[in-house]
KELUMTOR-888149 format. One line per 8 residues: number of its first residue (from 0); their letters; for each residue y, z, x of C-alpha. Coordinates in steps of 0.2 Angstrom, whole numbers. Example, Ala and Ser with C-alpha at 12.3 -4.5 7.8 and 13.67 -1.06 7.14 Angstrom:
2
0	AS	-22,39,62  -5,36,68
END
This chain:
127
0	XXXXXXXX	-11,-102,48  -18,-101,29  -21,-85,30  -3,-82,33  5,-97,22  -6,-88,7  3,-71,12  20,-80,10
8	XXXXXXXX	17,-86,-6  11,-68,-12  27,-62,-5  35,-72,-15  27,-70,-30  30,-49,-26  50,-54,-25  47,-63,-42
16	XXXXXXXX	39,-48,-50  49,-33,-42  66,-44,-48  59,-46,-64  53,-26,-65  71,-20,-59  81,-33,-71  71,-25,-86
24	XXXXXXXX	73,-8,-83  92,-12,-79  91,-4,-63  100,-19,-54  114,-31,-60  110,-49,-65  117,-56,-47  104,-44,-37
32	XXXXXXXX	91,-50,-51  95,-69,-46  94,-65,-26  77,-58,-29  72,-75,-41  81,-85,-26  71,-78,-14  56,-77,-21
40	XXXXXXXX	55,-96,-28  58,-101,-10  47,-91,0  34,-100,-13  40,-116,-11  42,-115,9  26,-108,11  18,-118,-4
48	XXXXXXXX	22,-134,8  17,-127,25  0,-124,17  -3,-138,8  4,-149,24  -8,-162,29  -9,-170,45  -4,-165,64
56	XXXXXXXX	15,-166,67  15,-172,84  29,-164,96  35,-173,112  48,-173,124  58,-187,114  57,-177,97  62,-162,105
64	XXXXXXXX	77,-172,113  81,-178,100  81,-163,89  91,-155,102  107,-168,103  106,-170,86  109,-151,83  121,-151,95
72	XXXXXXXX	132,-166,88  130,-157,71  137,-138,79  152,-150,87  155,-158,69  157,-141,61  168,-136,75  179,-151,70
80	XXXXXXXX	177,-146,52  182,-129,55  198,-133,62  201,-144,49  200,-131,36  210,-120,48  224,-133,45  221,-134,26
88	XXXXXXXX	224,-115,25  239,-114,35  248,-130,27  241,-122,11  236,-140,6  219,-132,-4  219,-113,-8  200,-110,-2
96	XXXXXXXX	190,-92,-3  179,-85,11  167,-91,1  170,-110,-2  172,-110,18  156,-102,20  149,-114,8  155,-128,17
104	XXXXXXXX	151,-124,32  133,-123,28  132,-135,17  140,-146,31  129,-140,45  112,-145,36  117,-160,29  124,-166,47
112	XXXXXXXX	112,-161,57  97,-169,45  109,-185,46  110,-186,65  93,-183,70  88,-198,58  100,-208,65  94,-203,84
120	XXXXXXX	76,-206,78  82,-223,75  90,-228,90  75,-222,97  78,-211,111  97,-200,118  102,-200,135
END
């Protein structure tokens, strides 16, 4: 597992370098140069904490359970959501690109499902 979290962070620091090589030599535009900053600053970071991780994370029937229904409750909010914004567009209430629904949508699905499997983890256990 170390071998592999350092082979991240190299990879990432390779996405750095080849975004910063292209950009210089104006081979790519300044939006393909950020992709490859984006990517590479979180392959570092993901990697940077998988590796550095201390402690055993310990997976049991409960916390898979819980991860589960709370995924599940987050894919049925963003159903809901969806249809929401369906109805904004047709009743034109909010002109909205592909875009800001795409953002939305994401931004809407992590946020939801991080808030729900804290709130199952409260209560404890899900039937």
């Amino acid at each position: 597992m170390k071998l592999k979290g350092i082979g991240l962070i190299l990879a990432g620091i390779v996405f750095i370098g080849i975004g910063i090589a292209l950009r210089s030599f104006y081979l790519i535009p300044e939006t393909a140069f950020t992709a490859f900053l984006t990517a590479g600053i979180v392959a570092i970071v993901i990697s940077g904490f998988k590796y550095f991780k201390t402690g055993e994370t310990v997976q049991d029937e409960r916390t898979r359970r819980i991860a589960c229904h709370s995924l599940a409750l987050s894919w049925f909010f963003t159903y809901l959501l969806l249809g929401i914004l369906v109805w904004v567009h047709i009743l034109k209430l909010i002109p909205l690109s592909v875009i800001d629904v795409l953002a939305i949508t994401m931004f809407s699905m992590s946020v939801s499902g991080f808030l729900f499997r804290i709130l199952y983890s409260r209560r404890g256990d899900v039937e």
